[in-house]
C-alpha positions in Angstrom: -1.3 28.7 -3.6 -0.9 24.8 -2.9 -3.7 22.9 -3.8 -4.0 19.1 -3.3 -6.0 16.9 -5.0 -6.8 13.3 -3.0 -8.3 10.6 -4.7 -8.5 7.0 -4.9 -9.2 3.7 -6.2 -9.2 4.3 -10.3 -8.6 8.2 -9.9 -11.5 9.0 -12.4 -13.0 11.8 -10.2 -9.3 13.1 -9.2 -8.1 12.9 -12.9 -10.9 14.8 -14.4 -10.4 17.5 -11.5 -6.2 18.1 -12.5 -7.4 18.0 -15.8 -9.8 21.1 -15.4 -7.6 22.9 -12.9 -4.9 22.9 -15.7 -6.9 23.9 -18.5 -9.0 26.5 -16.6 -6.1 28.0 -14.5 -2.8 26.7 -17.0 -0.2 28.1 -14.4 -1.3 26.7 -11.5 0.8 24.1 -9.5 -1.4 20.9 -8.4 -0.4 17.8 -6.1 -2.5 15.0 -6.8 -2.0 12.5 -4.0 -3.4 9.3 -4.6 -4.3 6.6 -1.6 -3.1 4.0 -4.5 -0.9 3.9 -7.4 -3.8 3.6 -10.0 -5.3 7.2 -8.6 -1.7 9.1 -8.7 -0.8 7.6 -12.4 -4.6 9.1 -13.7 -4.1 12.0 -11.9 -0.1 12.4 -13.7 -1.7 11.6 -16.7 -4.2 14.2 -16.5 -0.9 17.1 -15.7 -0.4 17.4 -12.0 2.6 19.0 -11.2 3.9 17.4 -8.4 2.2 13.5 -7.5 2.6 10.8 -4.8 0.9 8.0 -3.6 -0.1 6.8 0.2 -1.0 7.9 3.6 2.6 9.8 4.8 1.9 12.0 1.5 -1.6 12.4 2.5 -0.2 13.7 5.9 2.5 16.3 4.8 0.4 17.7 2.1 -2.7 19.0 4.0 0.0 20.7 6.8 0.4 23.6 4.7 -2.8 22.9 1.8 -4.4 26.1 0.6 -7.1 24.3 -0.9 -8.0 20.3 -0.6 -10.5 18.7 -3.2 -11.7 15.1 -3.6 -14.7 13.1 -2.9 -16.6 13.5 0.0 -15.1 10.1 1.5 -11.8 11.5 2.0 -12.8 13.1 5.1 -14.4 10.1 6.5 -12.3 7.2 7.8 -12.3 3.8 5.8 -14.2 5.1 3.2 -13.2 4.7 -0.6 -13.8 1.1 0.1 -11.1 1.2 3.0 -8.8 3.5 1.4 -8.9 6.0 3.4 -7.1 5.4 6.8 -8.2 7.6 9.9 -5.2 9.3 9.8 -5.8 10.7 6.3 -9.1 11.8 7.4 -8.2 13.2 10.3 -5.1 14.9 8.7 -7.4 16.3 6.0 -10.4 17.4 8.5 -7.7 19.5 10.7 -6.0 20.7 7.8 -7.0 25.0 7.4 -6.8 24.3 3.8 -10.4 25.2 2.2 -11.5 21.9 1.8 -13.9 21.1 -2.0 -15.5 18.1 -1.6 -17.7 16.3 -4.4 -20.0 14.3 -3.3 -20.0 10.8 -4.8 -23.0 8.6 -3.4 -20.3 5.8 -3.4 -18.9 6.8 -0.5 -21.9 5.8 1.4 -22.8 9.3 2.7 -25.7 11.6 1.8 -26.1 15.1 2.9 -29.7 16.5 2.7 -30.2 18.9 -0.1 -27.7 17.9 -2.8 -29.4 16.8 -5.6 -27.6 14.2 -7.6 -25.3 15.5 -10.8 -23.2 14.1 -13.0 -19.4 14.1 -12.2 -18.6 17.1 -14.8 -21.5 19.4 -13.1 -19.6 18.6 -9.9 -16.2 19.3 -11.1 -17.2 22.4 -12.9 -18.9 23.6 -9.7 -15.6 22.5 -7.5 -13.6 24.7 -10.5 -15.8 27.5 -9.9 -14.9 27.3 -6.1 -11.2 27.4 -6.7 -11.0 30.1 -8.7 -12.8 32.2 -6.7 -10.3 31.2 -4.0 -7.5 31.8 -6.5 -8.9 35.5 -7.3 -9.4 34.1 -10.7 -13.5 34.2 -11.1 
């Protein structure tokens, strides 16, 4: 199963996501892709297996993704503060990769009905999500 983690900016979110996918599920192969070089260093640091950085990565990965996860924003063009290009939304958003998206109110959308957590309630939920995916739950 290929799953892609996409984060950027600091890659606080995206580093504590690898870090629970490795200890939760230790043989599981992640790609953290970062929109910046700061996001794909946190996210190597944290034990992704395979790691690159910018929009052609963004692109190739979600082609054959089994699972996507990141912040909300990543499916929304020029969010993350402009990070995200429309091509790295729109490469994600057509991608048939289950897509696990956090939402962060810093990416400047709400949807009705999620009450606000903190970022480990989140991850543990998007954790949940892939193992069940994995046949792991």
């Amino acid at each position: 199963m290929k799953i892609v983690v996409v984060d950027g900016q600091g890659g606080s979110l995206g580093k504590i996501i690898v870090g629970q996918l490795k200890k939760e599920i230790p043989d599981i192969e992640v790609y953290a892709i970062g929109t910046n070089s700061v996001a794909t260093t946190a996210m190597r640091k944290a034990g992704a297996t395979f790691c690159a950085t910018g929009e052609n990565p963004i692109l190739l990965a979600c082609e054959d993704a089994d699972i996507i996860i990141g912040p909300m924003g990543i499916i929304a063009a020029n969010s993350l503060l402009g990070e995200i290009t429309p091509e790295m939304a729109y490469a994600i958003g057509k991608s048939h990769a289950e897509k696990i998206l956090v939402p962060i109110s810093k990416c400047r959308i709400y949807v009705t009905g999620i009450r606000e957590l903190p970022y480990s309630d989140y991850v543990d939920l998007a954790i949940d999500e892939v193992k069940r995916l994995c046949g792991s739950a």
